[in-house]
N, C-alpha and C positions, 0 to 999 in steps of 0.2 A: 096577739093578745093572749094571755095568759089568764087556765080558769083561777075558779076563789083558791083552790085548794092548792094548788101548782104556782099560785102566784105566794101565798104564806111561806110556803119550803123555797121557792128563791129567795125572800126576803130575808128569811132565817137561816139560809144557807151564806149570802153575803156578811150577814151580820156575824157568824162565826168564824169566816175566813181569812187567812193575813193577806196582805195585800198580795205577795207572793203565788198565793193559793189561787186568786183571782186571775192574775195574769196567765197561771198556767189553765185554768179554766176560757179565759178567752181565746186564748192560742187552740184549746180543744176543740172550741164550738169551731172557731173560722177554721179549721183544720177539715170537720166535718163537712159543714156545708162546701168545702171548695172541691172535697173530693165528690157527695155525690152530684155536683153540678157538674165535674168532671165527666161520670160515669155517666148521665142525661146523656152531654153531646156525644161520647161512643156509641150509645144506642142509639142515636137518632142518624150518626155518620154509616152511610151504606159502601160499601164495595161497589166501584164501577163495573159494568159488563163490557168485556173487550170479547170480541168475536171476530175468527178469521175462518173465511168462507172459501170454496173454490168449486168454478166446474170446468169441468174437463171434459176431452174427446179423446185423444191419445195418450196423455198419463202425465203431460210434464207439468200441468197448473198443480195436478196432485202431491208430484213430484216436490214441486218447488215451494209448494204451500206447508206441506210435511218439515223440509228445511226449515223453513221461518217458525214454523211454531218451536221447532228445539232449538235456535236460535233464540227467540222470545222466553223460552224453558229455563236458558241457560244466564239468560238477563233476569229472570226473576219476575216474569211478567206473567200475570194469572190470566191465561188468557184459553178460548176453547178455538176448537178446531175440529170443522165440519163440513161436507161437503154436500152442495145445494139441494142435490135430489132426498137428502134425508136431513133438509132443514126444514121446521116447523114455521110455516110461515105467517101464522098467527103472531110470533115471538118478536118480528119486527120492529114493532111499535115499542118495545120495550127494550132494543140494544138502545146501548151509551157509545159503541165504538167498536162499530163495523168495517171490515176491510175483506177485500174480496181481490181473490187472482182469478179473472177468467181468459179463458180460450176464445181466440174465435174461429168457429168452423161453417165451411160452405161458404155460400154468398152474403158472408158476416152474419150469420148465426149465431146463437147462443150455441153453444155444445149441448147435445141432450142433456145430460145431468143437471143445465141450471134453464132448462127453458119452463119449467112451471114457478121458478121464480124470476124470469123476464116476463114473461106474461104476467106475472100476479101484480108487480110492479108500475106497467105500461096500462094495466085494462082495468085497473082498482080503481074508479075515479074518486072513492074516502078515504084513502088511503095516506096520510097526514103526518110525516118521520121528523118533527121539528124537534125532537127529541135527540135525535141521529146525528154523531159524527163519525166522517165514513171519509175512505181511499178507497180508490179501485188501481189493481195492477194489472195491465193487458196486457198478453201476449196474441203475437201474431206473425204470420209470415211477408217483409218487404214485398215479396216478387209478386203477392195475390193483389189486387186492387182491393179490395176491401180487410188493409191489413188494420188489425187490431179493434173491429167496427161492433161488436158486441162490447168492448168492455168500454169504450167511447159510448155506446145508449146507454148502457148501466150508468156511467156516472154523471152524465149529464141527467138522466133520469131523477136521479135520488136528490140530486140538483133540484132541480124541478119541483119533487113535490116536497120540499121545506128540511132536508139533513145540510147540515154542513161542514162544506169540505176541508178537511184540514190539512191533506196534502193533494197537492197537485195528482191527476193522473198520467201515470207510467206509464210509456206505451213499449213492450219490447221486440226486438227481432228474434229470430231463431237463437240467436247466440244471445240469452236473456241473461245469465248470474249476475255481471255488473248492475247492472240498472236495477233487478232486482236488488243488488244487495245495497245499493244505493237507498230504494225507496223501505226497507227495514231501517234504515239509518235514521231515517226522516222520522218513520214513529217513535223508535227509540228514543231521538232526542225530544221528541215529540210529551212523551210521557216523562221524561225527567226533568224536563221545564214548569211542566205542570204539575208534576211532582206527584200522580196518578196511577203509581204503579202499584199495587196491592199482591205483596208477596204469599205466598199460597205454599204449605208445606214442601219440600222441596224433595221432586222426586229421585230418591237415592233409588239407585240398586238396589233389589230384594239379595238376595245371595239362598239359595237352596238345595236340595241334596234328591237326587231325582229317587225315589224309590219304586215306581214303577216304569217301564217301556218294551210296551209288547203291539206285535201287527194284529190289528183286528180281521184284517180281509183273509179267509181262510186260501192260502198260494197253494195247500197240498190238493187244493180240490180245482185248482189251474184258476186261480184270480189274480189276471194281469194289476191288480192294483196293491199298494205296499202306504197301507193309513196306520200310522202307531197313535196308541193310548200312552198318554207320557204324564205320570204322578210325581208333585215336586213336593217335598217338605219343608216347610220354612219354622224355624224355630218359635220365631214374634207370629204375633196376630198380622194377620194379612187385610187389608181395609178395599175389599171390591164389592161391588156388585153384581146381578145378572147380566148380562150384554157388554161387560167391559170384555177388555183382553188383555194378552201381556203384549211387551216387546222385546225380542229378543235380538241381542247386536250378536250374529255368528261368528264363531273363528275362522279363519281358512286351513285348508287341509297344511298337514305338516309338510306333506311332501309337495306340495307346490312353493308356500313358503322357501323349505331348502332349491328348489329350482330356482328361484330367482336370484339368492345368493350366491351359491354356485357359479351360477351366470357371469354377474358381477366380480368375483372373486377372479375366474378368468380371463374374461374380459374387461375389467380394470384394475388391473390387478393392483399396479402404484397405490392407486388412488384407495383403495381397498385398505392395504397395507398401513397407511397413511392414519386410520381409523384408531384410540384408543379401544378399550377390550370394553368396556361401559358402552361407550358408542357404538360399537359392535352388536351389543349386546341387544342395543336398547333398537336399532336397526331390525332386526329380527321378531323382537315382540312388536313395534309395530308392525311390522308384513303381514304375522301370526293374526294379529287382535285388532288390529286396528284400520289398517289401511285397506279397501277394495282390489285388489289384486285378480279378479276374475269377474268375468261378464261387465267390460268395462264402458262408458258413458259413451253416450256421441260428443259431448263436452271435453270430456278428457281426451279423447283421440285429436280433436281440431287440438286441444293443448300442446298435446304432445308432437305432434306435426312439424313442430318450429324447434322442438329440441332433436330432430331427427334427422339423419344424413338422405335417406333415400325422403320421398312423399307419397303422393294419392294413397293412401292409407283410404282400405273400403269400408266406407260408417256403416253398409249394409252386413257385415257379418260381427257376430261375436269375440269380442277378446279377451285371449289371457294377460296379462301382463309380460311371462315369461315368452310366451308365442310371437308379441309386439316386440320386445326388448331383440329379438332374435334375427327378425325380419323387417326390419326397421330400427337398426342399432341407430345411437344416439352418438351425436357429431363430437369430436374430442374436447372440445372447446365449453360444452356441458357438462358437469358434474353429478354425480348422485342425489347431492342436496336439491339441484334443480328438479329432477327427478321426483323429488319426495314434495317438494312446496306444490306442486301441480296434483298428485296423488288424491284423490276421493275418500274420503272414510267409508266404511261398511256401515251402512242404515239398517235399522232396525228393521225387522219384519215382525209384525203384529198377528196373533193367534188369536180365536177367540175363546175367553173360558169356558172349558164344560161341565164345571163343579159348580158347587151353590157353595156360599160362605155360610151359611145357615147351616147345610148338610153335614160337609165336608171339614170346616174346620182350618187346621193351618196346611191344609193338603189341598195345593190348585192342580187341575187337570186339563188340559190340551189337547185337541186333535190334530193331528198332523201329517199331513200327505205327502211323501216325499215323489216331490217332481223330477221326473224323468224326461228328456226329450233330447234331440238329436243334435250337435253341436258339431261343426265342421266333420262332419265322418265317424263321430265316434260318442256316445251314451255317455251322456253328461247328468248330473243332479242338480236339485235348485239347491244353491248354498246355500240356507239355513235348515229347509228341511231336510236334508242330508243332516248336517251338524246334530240337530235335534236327533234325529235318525239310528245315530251311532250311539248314544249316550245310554252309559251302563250304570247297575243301579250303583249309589254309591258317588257318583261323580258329581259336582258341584255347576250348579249352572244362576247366572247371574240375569236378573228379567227389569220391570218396569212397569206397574200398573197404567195402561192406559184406557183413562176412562172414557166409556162412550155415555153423553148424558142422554140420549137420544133413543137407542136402543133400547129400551127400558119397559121390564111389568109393568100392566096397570095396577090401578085394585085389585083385588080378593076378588070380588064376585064382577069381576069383568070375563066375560069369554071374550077367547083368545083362540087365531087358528095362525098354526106354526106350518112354514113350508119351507124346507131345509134338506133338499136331496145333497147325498156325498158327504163332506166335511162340514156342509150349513146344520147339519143333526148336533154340532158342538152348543152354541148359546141355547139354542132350545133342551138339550140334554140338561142344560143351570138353570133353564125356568122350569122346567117337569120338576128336579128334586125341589126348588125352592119351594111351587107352588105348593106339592105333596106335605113337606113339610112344615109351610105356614097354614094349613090346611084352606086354601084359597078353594072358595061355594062357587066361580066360574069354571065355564066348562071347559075343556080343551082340548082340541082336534090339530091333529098332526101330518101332515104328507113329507113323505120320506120316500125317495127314490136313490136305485143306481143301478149297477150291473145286469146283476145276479143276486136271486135268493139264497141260493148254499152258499155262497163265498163273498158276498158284498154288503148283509143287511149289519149295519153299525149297529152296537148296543141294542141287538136283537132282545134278546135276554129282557134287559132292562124295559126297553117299549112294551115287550108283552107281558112284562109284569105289570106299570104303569094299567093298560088296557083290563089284565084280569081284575085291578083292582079298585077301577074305574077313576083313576087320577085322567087318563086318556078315555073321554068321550067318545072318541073316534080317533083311529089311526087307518091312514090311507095310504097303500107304498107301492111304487111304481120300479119293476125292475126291467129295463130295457131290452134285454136282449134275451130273455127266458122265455120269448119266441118271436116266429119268423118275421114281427111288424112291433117297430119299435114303440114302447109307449110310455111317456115320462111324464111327471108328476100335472103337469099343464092338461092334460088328454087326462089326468082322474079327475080334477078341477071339475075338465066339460060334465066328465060323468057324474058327478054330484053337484052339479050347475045349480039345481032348486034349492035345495036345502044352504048350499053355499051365500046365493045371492040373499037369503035371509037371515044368515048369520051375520053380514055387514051392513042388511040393512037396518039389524037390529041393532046393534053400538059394540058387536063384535072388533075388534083388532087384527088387522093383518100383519104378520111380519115373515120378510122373506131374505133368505138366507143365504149364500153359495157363490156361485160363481154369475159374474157378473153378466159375461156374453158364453154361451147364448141365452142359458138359466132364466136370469131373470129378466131376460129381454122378451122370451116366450111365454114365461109363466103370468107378468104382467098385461101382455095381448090378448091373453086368456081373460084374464080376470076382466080387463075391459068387454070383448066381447059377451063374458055373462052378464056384467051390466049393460048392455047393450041388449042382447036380443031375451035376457028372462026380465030383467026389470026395465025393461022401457024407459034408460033412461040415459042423459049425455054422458057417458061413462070418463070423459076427463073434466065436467063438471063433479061429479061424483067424487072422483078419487081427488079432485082436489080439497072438496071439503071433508073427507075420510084425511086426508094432510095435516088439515088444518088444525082438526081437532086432536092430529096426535095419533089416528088409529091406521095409520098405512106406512112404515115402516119397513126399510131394506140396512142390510150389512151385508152387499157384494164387494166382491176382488176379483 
């Protein structure tokens, strides 16, 4: 209904207009209204939540959960990826499409990492996921009796208390990739049926130009440890947050590369020959960039086993490819191609950032410890920290924002106690500048451990400046071996036991950083026992609802 006034100027506006003039006015209005009843149902249409979980004991659910999400990456599917010990289990209630690979360990166990979400699941009696549709992918060993018996309770479980299942559960053996990539099939087709896939920016390569890499651990003062600061430029705006990381797909060294053509070039030679100079070519840059050529799968070995003249091939030692090629040549009847279709790509390895996007700008920064350890007789490096290792300024390196949603500051005026002995001093390095910077009123206490004081304290510098200018409330650093009885960041914990067990039971934040065993296996035994004998109280009732709310927090490796 139209007022007095608004209804005269309609009247007077038809009465002036040609017939012409009208229809292009009706065409205006329906035009209007269909677009913004258009624009309603976008804003009222949400984005589903697809979530892929995993726990683990020895590394292959992690292993093989990592595949599927860049699988899913590569389909277009927005989907996260999280592992149970640092899933908020609050959040439950509000997936749309859960899927989960667990392990089963012991006398069908959950694997540690997912047992405070078996338990939350089994001992919740309100706990109500009618919301939820959910797969479970088990892995487990035939020979054990209770093969695959944790990821069988989970999904009968979530059965139970009201999600529904939309794919069957997978149960696998030791030799899992088929079935696994069977049961990707299934959600795949799963979401294109229902036509539920919601595409999410598509993460390209960054491309950047490293402008700094330098070793922090002072070697002239005898520090067996070799960690570089590694500063990349990128030209565009860079879109991360505190607690993401990158990833970085490493190259392989030139000269093992050349060792395997070589190889080949000799020993097949025809076949070699046979090759145009492109496929030559292109042969090579795969070796170089692409393909896993070192510290090879127990997957790929069984593979290779059947393309090989000799057998028992021992899954218990390390391989090169060129070392396997040598000592287990491949029967004449196989070719290279076969060779290359069984071949692994090189996976990413994930860093965490130690810049703030706030600080820093289009310049991301990385900590990086290049691994050292023993490899049939002779000092080997971990191939990407190596790769990263080498990198001089100037040279161009190609990464991958991986975001951790989980990881994450709170508010401004939340305290926050950070414990990051070693390379775990990286994410906490991007929440000191962020905080500094966003001038965040919480307080924030810091434990940092390693070696040695002279030659192992990471961004010394920085912490005591942090400290003089009170961004760091407290900073507490544990160096091991600076004398005769080791004492590491857990043992400062006990030492500030009172004041600690009050900062979480006030609505403080824990986040803990590093390495996974023994690290954070001891520093968390710690923390229990302070809740245990200073506050009197069940300390895995505690930390679980410190979970729940968000405020107990790990990024181990």
């Amino acid at each position: 209904m139209l007022s007095e006034s608004n209804n005269k100027t309609f009247f007077k506006l038809m009465q002036e207009s040609s017939p012409e003039e009208m229809i292009w006015m009706c065409g205006y209005i329906s035009g209007l209204l269909f677009s913004k009843k258009k624009d309603s149902k976008e804003i009222k249409k949400e984005e589903k939540k697809i979530t892929l979980v995993y726990g683990t004991e020895t590394g292959n659910a992690k292993n093989l959960a990592f595949d599927i999400y860049e699988k899913a990456k590569k389909e277009k599917i927005k989907i996260q990826l999280i592992s149970l010990d640092q899933y908020c289990l609050k959040n439950l209630e509000k997936e749309d499409y859960f899927f989960i690979v667990m392990s089963t360990h012991g006398e069908g166990e959950p694997p540690f990492s997912a047992k405070s979400f078996f338990d939350f699941i089994h001992h919740n009696k309100n706990l109500f996921l009618n919301n939820m549709k959910y797969s479970v992918l088990a892995l487990g060993d035939k020979s054990y009796t209770y093969f695959c018996k944790a990821g069988e309770d989970v999904d009968k479980r979530l059965h139970d208390i009201g999600a529904t299942r939309i794919i069957p559960l997978y149960k696998c053996d030791v030799d899992y990739e088929n079935q696994a990539y069977k049961w990707f099939s299934e959600i795949l087709n799963f979401f294109k049926k229902k036509n539920e896939i919601y595409t999410k920016k598509k993460n390209h390569k960054i491309c950047g130009k490293i402008l700094k890499n330098i070793i922090l651990n002072n070697q002239g003062k005898g520090s067996n440890k070799e960690i570089h600061h590694i500063e990349i430029f990128v030209s565009n705006k860079i879109e991360y947050s505190p607690g993401d990381s990158i990833g970085v797909f490493p190259e392989n060294p030139s000269k093992e590369r050349d060792r395997v053509i070589e190889y080949v070039k000799k020993n097949r030679k025809k076949e070699f020959e046979k090759y145009e100079y492109e496929e030559k070519n292109k042969i090579s840059y795969l070796l170089k960039k692409k393909f896993n050529i070192l510290f090879l799968s127990e997957n790929f070995l069984k593979k290779y086993s059947f393309l090989s003249e000799k057998k028992n091939i021992s899954l218990n030692k390390k391989w090169k490819l060129i070392d396997l090629l040598i000592k287990f040549p491949m029967k004449n009847e196989y070719s290279l191609k076969d060779l290359i279709k069984i071949i692994e790509p090189i996976k990413p390895r994930l860093y965490s950032i130690s810049s703030s996007p706030t600080a820093h700008g289009n310049v991301i920064h990385i900590t990086v410890s290049r691994h050292r350890f023993q490899l049939n007789g002779e000092t080997v490096y971990g191939h990407c920290s190596d790769f990263l290792s080498k990198l001089k300024i100037g040279d161009e390196l190609s990464f991958f924002i991986y975001k951790n949603k989980i990881f994450k500051l709170p508010s401004l005026d939340k305290n926050i106690i950070l414990i990051g002995p070693g390379t775990g001093i990286a994410p906490f390095r991007s929440f000191l500048y962020e905080r500094e910077v966003t001038k965040a009123t919480g307080k924030n206490w810091l434990f940092f451990g390693d070696q040695h004081f002279d030659t192992d304290f990471l961004y010394k510098t920085e912490i005591l400046n942090w400290k003089k200018k009170g961004i760091l409330y407290r900073v507490i650093w544990s160096f091991s071996r600076d004398q005769k009885e080791k004492i590491y960041v857990q043992d400062k914990i006990w030492r500030n036991k009172i004041e600690f067990f009050s900062w979480i039971k006030n609505g403080a934040y824990v986040y803990i950083c590093g390495n996974k065993i023994p690290m954070s296996v001891d520093v968390e035994k710690m923390i229990f026992r302070v809740i245990e004998e200073v506050g009197k109280c069940k300390s895995k009732l505690f930390i679980r609802k410190m979970k729940k709310e968000g405020r107990y927090l790990k990024d181990v490796y």
